[in-house]
C-alpha positions in Angstrom: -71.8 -46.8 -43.6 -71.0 -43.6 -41.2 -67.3 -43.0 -40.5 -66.8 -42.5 -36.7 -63.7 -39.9 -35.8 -61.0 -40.4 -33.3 -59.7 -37.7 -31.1 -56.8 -38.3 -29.4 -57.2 -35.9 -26.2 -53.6 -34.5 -25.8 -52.5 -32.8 -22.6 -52.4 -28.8 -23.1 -48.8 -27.6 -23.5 -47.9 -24.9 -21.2 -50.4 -24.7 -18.7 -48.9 -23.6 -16.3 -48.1 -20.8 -17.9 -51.3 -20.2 -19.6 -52.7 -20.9 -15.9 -50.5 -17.7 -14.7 -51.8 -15.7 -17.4 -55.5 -16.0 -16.5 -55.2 -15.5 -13.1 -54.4 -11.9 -14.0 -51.3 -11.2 -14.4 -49.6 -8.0 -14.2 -46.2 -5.5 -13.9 -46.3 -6.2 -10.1 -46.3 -9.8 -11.2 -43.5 -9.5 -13.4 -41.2 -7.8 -10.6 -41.9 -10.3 -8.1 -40.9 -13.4 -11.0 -37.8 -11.1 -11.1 -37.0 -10.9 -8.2 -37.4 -14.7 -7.5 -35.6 -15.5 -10.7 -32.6 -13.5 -9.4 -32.6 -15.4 -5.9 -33.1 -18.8 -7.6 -30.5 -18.2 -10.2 -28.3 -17.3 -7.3 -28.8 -20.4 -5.6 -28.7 -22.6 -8.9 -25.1 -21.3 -10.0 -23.2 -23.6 -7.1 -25.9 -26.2 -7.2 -25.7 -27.0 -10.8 -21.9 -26.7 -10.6 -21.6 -29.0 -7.7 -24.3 -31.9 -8.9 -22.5 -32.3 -12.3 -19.4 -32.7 -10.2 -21.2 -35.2 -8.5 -22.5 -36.4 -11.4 -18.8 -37.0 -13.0 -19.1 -34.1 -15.5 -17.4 -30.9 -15.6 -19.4 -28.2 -13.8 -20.4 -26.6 -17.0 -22.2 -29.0 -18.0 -24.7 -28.9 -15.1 -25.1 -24.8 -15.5 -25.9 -25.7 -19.2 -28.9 -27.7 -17.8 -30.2 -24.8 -15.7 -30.1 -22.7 -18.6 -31.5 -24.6 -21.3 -33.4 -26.9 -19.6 -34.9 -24.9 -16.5 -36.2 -22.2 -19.2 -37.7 -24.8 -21.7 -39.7 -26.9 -18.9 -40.9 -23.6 -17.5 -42.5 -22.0 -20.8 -43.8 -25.6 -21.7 -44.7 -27.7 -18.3 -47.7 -28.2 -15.8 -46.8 -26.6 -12.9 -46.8 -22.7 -12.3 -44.0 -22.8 -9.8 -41.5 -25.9 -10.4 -37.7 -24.7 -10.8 -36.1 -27.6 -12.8 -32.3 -28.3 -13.6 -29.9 -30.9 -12.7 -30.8 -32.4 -9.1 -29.3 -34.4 -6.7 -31.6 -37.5 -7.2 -30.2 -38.6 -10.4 -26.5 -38.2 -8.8 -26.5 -42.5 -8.2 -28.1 -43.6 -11.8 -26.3 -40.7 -14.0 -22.6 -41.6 -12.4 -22.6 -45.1 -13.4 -23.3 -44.2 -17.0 -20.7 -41.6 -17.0 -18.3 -44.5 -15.6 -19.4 -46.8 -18.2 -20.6 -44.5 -21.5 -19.0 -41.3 -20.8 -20.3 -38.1 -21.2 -22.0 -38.6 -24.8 -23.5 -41.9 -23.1 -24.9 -39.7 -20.3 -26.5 -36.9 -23.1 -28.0 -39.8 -25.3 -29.4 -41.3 -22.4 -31.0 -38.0 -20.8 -32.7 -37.5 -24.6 -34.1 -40.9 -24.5 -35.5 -40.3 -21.2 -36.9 -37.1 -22.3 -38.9 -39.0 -25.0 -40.1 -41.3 -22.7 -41.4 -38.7 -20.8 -43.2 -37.2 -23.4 -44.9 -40.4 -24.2 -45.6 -40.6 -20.5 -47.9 -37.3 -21.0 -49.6 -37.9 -24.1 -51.0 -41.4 -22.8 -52.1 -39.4 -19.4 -49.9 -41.0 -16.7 -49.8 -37.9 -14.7 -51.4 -40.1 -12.1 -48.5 -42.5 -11.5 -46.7 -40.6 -8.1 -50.0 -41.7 -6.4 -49.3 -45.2 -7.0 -45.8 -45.4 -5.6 -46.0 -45.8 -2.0 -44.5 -43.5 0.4 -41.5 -46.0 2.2 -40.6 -46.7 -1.3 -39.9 -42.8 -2.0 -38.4 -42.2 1.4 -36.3 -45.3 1.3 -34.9 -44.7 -2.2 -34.2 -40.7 -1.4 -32.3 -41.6 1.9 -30.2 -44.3 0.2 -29.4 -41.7 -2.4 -28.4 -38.8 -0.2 -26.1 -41.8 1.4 -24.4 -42.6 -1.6 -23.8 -38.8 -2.2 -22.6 -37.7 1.3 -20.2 -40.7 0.6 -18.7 -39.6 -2.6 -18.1 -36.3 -1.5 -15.6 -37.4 1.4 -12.4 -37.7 -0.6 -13.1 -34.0 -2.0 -13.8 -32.7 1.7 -10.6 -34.5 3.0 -8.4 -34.1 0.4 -7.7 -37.8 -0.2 -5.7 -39.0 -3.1 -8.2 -42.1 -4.3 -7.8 -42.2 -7.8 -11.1 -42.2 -9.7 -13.9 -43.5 -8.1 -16.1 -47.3 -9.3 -19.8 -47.6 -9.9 -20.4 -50.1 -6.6 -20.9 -48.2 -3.1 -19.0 -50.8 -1.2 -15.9 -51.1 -3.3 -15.8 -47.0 -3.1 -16.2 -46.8 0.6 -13.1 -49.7 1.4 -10.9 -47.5 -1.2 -12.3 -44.3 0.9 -11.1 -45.5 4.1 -7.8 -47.1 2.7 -7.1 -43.8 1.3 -7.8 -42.0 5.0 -3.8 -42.0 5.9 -3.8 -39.1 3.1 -5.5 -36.5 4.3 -5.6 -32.8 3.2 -5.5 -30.9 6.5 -5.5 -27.5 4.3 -8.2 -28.9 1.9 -10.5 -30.3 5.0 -10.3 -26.9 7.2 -11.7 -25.5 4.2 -14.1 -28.0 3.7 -15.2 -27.6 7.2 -14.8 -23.7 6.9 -17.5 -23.8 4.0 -19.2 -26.0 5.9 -19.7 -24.2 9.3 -20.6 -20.6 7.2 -23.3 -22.8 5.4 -24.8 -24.1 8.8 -24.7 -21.0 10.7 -25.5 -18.1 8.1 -29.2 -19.0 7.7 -29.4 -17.7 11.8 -28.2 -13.9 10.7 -31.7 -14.0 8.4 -29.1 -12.1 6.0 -31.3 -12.3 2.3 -28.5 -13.8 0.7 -28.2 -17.5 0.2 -26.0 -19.3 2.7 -24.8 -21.8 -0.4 -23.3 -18.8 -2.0 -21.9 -17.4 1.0 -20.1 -20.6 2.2 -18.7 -20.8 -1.4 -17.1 -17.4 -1.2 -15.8 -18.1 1.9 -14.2 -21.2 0.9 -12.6 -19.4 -2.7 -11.3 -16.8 -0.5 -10.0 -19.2 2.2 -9.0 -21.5 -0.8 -7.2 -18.5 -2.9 -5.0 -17.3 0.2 -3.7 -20.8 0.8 -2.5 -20.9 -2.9 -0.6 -18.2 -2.8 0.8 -18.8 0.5 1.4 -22.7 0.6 1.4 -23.9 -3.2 3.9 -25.6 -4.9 5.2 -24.9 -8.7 3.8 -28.4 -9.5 0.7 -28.3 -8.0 -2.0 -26.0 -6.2 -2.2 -26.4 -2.2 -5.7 -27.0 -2.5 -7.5 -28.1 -5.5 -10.2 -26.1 -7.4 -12.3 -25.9 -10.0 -10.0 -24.4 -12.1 -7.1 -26.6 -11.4 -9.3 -30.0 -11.9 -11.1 -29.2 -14.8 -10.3 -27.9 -18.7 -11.9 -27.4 -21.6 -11.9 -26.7 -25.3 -14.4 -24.9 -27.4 -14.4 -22.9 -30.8 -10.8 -23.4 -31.5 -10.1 -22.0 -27.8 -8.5 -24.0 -24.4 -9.0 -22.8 -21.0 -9.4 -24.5 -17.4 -12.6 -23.9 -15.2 -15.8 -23.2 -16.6 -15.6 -22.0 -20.2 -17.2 -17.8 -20.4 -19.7 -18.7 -23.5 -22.8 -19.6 -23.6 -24.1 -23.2 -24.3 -23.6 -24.0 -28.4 -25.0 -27.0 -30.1 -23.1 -30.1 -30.1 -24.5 -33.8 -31.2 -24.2 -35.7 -27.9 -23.3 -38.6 -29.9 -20.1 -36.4 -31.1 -18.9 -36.3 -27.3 -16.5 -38.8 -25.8 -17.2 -42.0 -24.7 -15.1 -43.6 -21.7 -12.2 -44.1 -23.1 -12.1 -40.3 -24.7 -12.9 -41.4 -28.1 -16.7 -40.1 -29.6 -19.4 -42.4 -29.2 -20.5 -44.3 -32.4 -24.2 -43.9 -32.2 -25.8 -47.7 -33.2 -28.1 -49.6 -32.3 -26.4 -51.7 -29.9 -25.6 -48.4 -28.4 -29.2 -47.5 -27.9 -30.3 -50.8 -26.5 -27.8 -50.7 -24.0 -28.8 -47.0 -22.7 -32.6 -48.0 -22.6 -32.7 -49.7 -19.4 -30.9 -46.0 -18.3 -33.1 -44.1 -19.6 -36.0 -45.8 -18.8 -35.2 -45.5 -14.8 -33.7 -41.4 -15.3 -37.6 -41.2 -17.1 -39.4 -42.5 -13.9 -37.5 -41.2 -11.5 -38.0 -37.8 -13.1 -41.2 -38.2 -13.5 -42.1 -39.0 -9.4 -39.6 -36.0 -8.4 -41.1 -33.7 -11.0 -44.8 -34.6 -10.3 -44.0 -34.6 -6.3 -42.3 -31.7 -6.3 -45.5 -29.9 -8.4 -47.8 -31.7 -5.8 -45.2 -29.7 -2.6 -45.9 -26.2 -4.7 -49.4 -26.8 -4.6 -49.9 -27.2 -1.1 -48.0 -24.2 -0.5 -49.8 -22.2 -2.6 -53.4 -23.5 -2.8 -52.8 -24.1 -6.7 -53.1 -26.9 -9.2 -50.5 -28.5 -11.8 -51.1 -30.4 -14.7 -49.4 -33.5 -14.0 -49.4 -34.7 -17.9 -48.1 -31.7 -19.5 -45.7 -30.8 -16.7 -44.4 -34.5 -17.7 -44.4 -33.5 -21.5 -42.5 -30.5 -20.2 -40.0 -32.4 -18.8 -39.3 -34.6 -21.7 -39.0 -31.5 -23.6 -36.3 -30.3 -21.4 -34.4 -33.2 -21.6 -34.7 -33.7 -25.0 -33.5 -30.7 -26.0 -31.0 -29.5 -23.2 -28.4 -32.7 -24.1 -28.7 -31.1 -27.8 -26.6 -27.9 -25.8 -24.6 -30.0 -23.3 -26.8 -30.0 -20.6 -27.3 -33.5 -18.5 -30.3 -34.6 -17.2 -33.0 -32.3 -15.4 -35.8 -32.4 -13.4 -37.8 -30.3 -10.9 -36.0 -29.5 -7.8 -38.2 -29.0 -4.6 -35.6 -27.1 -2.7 -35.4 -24.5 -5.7 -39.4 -24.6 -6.1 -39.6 -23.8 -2.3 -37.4 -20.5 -2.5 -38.8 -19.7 -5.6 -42.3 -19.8 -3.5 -40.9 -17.9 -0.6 -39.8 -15.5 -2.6 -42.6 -14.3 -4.2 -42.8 -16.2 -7.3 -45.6 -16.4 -9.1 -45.8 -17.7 -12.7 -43.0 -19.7 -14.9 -41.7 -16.6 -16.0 -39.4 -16.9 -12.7 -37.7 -20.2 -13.8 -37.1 -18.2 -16.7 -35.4 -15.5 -15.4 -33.6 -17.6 -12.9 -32.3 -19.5 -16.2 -31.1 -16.1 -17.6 -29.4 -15.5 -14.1 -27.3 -18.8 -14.9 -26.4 -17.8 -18.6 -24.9 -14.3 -17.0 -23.2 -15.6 -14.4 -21.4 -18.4 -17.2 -20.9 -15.7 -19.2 -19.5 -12.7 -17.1 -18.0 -15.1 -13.9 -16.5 -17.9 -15.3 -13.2 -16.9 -13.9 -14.2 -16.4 -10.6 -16.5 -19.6 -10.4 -13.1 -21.4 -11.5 -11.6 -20.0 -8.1 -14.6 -22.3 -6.2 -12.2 -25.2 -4.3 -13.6 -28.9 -4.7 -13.7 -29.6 -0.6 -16.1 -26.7 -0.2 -18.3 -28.0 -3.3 -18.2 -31.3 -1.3 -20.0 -29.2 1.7 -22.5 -28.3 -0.3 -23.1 -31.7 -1.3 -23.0 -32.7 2.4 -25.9 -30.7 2.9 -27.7 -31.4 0.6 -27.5 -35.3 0.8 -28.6 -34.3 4.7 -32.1 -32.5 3.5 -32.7 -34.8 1.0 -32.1 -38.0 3.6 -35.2 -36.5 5.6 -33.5 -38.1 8.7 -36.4 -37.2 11.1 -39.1 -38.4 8.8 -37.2 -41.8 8.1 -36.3 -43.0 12.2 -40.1 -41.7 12.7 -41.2 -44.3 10.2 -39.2 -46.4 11.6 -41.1 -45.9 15.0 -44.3 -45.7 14.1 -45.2 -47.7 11.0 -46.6 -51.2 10.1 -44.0 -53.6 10.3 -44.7 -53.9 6.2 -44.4 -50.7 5.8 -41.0 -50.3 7.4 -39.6 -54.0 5.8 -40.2 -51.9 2.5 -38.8 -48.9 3.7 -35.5 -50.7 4.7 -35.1 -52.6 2.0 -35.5 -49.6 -0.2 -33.0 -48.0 1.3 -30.5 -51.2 1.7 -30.6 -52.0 -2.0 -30.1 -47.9 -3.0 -26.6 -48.2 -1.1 -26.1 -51.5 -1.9 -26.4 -51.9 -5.3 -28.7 -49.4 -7.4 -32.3 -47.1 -7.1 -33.5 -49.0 -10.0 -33.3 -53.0 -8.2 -35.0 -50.6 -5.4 -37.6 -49.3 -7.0 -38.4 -52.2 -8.3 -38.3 -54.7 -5.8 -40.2 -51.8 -3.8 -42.5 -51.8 -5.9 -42.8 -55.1 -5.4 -43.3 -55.9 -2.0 -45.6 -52.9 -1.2 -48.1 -54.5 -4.5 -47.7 -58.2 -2.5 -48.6 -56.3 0.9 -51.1 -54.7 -0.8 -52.7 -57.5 -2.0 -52.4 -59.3 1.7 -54.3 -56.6 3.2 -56.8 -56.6 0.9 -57.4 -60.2 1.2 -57.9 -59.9 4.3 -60.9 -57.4 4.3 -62.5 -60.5 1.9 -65.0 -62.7 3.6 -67.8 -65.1 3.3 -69.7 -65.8 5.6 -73.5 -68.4 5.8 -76.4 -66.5 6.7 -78.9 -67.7 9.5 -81.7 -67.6 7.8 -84.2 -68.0 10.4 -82.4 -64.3 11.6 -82.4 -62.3 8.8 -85.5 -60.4 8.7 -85.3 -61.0 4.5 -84.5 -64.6 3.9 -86.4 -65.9 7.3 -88.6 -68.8 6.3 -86.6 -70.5 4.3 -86.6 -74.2 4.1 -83.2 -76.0 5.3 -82.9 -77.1 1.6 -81.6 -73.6 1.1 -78.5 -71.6 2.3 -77.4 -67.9 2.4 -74.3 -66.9 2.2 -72.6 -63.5 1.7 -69.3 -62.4 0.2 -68.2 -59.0 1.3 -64.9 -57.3 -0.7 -63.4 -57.0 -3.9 -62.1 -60.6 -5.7 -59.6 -61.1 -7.1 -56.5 -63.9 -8.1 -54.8 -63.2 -4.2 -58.5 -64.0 -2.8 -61.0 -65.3 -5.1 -60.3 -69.2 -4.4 -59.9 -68.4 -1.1 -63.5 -66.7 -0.9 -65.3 -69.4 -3.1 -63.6 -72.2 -1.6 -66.1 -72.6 1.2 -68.9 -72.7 -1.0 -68.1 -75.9 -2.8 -68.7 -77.7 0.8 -72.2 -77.1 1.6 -74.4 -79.8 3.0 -75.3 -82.8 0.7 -79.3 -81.9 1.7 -79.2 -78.1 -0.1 -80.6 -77.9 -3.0 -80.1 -74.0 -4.0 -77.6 -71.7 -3.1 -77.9 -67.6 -2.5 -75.2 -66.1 -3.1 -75.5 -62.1 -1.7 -72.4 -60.2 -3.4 -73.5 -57.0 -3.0 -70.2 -56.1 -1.1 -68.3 -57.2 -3.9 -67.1 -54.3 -5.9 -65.1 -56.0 -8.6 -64.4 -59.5 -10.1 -60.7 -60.0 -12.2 -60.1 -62.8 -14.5 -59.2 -65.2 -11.8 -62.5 -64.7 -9.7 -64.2 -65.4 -12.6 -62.3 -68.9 -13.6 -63.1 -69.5 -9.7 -66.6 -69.1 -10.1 -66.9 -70.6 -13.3 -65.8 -73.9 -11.1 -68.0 -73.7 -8.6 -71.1 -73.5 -11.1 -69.8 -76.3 -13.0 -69.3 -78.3 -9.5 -72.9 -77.5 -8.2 -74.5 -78.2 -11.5 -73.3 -81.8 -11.2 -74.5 -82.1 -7.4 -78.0 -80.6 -8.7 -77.3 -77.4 -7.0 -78.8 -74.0 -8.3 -77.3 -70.9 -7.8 -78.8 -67.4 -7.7 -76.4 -64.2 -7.6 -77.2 -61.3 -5.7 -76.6 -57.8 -6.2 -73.7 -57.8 -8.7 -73.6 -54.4 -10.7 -74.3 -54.7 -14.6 -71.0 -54.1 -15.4 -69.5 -57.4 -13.5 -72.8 -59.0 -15.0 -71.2 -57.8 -18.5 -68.2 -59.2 -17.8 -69.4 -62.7 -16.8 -72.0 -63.0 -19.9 -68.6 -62.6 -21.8 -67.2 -65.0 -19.9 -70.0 -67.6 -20.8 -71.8 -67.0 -17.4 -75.3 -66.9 -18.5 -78.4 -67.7 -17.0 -80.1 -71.5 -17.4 -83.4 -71.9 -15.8 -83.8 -73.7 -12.5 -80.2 -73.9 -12.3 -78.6 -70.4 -12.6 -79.5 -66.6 -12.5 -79.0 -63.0 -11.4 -81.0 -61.2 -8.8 -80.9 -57.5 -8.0 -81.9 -57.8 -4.1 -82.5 -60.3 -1.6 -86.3 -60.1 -1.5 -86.4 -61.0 -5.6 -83.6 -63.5 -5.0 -85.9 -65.5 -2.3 -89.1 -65.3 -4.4 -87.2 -67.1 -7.0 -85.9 -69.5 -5.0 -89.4 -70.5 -3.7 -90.2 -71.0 -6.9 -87.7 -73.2 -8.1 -87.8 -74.8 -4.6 -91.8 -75.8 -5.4 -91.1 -76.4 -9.2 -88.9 -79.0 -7.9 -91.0 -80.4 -5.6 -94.0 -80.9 -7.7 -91.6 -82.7 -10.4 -90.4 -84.9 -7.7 -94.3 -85.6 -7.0 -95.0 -86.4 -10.8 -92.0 -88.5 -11.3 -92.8 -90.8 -8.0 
């Protein structure tokens, strides 16, 4: 007896990478992933600070995910171009853990999602953006960048709300109770960032207008403290004044100047400030978290790799940027970084700039680690309200406001039931009941349409130019699309009211390009019910496999009564056949 092998056909680590490395690369190369990695890392320093924020983690925690994270997915993913760290998509499923699990909840959580993701990649899933429909993505990112823009508006006004819930509705009634408190020194700062974020981009100055509106707002935010603040409190609150930490023995407020350490995320506090005890009831509860941080990284990663190849007329990987990414999650938690993920914006300027292999994630990751390292102290001087601009523009590109009111306009009324919906249950409640229920009623629509293109129709014989001259003890009839359980009894239905005078039944499913369990049940029945009305039945055109799958079934052939035909032409010789056959019994019984 032979032994038969089994090769598992893993994705190939690092392609993109590899991919870089073929194309020839060289020192001109390198200097132009430099000088991308120095722009991106630019850009990534208040963008990582401001989405952990967000998040409801200290800003370090999302510079420790640009560092460990955005280097790691680099040298091991898919895509030649994706820039990954924290993003602002996982701002509405990664604050209600931190509310409810704390900050060690949050790192377990990314680490099971990065395993997920792995797994995701080894069994080839790659595939799986392509099957979630487009209002479903645009009604879940619009939702989001709602939520966001919403949670910034107590940092940009200066409102004394306390600390914020997980539900959108109950945050927004405490928002507007809390309007009567209003910061005007923290919101003219807010809108001072604001306005030097808008309006810089028109000077085409080569320096990012995110950095710029931050400096402006430390400056801005720096005078006022010396001028206006109190001995209790600062007149406008920054990153320094909200946030402390603690590390190798040492205390300090702001960002702490070291690099990122290993720490066991289950070490880290829970909600109430006390370390997590990592059990099993633990884990079960953080699955359903993980599981929805896994998918949704997985469609922003694999869209964003599908954006850098159109720009650049390349192609990812889509399985082993996804083992990439669970790499980078599994391991960044393991250094206090939350969860990451690729970042289209930061993928873009990496294009424009001139990237052109991982090696600029990379440096852009090293960018991150110095700035931690030699600007802590001035990052600390950052105020909240002009973090909160940032955010506001953010939430604003990722809303794609345009894209959504022209969907609105313009597509099916399906199409735009899903993409409200989407978006209504995003705000409303969560992106995972979205997703789902998304999901959802873009597969029922799906299958609606689809039934619809199913048809059967009788056949004049005496027109057809094959069939013509068959005797009215015969009918045609002709199924055209795929069947299937929304369809398949539908399609047959008609079938089991033929005339009481026919005697044998073509059936010309050439147009029928697959059969599910269900259509074959359905057809099972109508053989059964024309075997006892003496009917025969001859199938035309199926492809072997369906053939296959009905033999399984217990579909076989019986003579006189039941068989398979490749054409038309063979189908009516055999019919003739049977047709006289019957006849001349009929003649020797009488």
């Amino acid at each position: 007896m032979s032994r038969q092998r089994f090769y598992v056909d893993l994705p190939s680590i690092s392609s993109g990478l590899r991919t870089a490395w073929r194309s020839g690369y060289g020192l001109a190369d390198l200097r132009k992933d430099v000088m991308a990695g120095l722009t991106i890392g630019t850009v990534a320093v208040p963008l990582s600070m401001a989405l952990a924020i967000a998040t409801g983690v200290p800003p370090q925690h999302g510079l420790y995910t640009a560092i460990v994270a955005g280097a790691i997915i680099a040298l091991t993913g898919g895509s030649r171009f994706n820039v990954s760290g924290p993003t602002a998509a996982f701002v509405v499923i990664l604050f209600p853990i931190v509310q409810q699990y704390g900050l060690g909840g949050l790192l377990i959580a990314s680490m099971m999602a990065g395993i997920i993701l792995v797994v995701l990649g080894i069994t080839r899933m790659g595939r799986l953006i392509e099957f979630v429909p487009y209002p479903v993505v645009l009604g879940f990112t619009a939702g989001i960048a709602v939520v966001i823009a919403v949670l910034q508006i107590p940092d940009f006004l200066g409102l004394s709300v306390g600390q914020l819930g997980e539900h959108f509705v109950e945050n927004l009634g405490r928002i507007v109770a809390s309007l009567p408190t209003l910061d005007p020194l923290e919101f003219g700062i807010g809108v001072l960032a604001l306005i030097v974020m808008l309006l810089w981009p028109r000077l085409h100055v080569p320096i990012p207008a995110p950095l710029v509106g931050l400096i402006a707002g430390a400056i801005a935010a720096y005078a006022a403290n010396q001028w206006f603040a109190s001995e209790s409190a600062p007149a406008v609150e920054t990153i320094d004044s909200r946030f402390t930490w603690e590390a190798n023995g040492e205390t300090g407020t702001g960002i702490p100047p070291i690099a990122p350490s290993f720490t066991a995320p289950w070490l880290l506090p829970g909600p109430d400030g006390a370390p997590l005890e990592l059990n099993f009831e633990l884990i079960r509860a953080l699955l359903g978290p993980a599981f929805a941080i896994a998918m949704l990284g997985a469609i922003e990663s694999l869209l964003c790799a599908v954006v850098s190849d159109g720009l650049t007329k390349t192609k990812h990987d889509p399985n082993a940027e996804l083992v990439g990414q669970g790499l980078g999650n599994i391991v960044a938690p393991l250094f206090g970084g939350i969860t990451a993920t690729a970042a289209i914006a930061r993928t873009a300027t990496n294009i424009r700039s001139g990237g052109r292999s991982p090696i600029a994630a990379v440096v852009h990751s090293v960018v991150v680690l110095l700035s931690v390292i030699a600007l802590a102290g001035l990052l600390g001087l950052v105020p909240m309200a002009a973090l909160a601009a940032l955010l506001f523009i953010i939430a604003w590109n990722m809303s794609e406001a345009r894209h959504f009111l022209h969907t609105l306009r313009s597509a099916p009324p399906g199409d735009v039931a899903i993409l409200v919906t989407c978006f209504g249950l995003t705000v409303l409640f969560d992106m995972v009941l979205a997703v789902a229920v998304g999901m959802g009623l873009a597969a029922a629509l799906f299958i609606r349409r689809m039934a619809l293109l199913t048809t059967t129709d009788r056949l004049e014989t005496d027109q057809h130019p094959v069939v013509t001259g068959l005797p009215p003890e015969m009918a045609v009839y002709e199924i055209s699309g795929p069947l299937f359980f929304g369809v398949a009894e539908k399609a047959l239905t008609s079938l089991h009211r033929v005339d009481h005078h026919v005697q044998t039944i073509l059936i010309d499913m050439r147009k029928v390009p697959s059969m599910d369990g269900t259509a074959i049940v359905a057809l099972q029945s109508l053989i059964d019910e024309m075997h006892r009305k003496g009917v025969a039945l001859i199938l035309v055109g199926l492809p072997t496999r369906i053939i296959v799958k009905l033999r399984r079934a217990g579909i076989r052939k019986v003579a006189g009564r039941l068989t398979y035909c490749s054409d038309l032409q063979f189908a009516r010789t055999i019919a003739l056949r049977w047709y006289h056959e019957r006849n001349e019994m009929d003649r020797n019984t009488d």
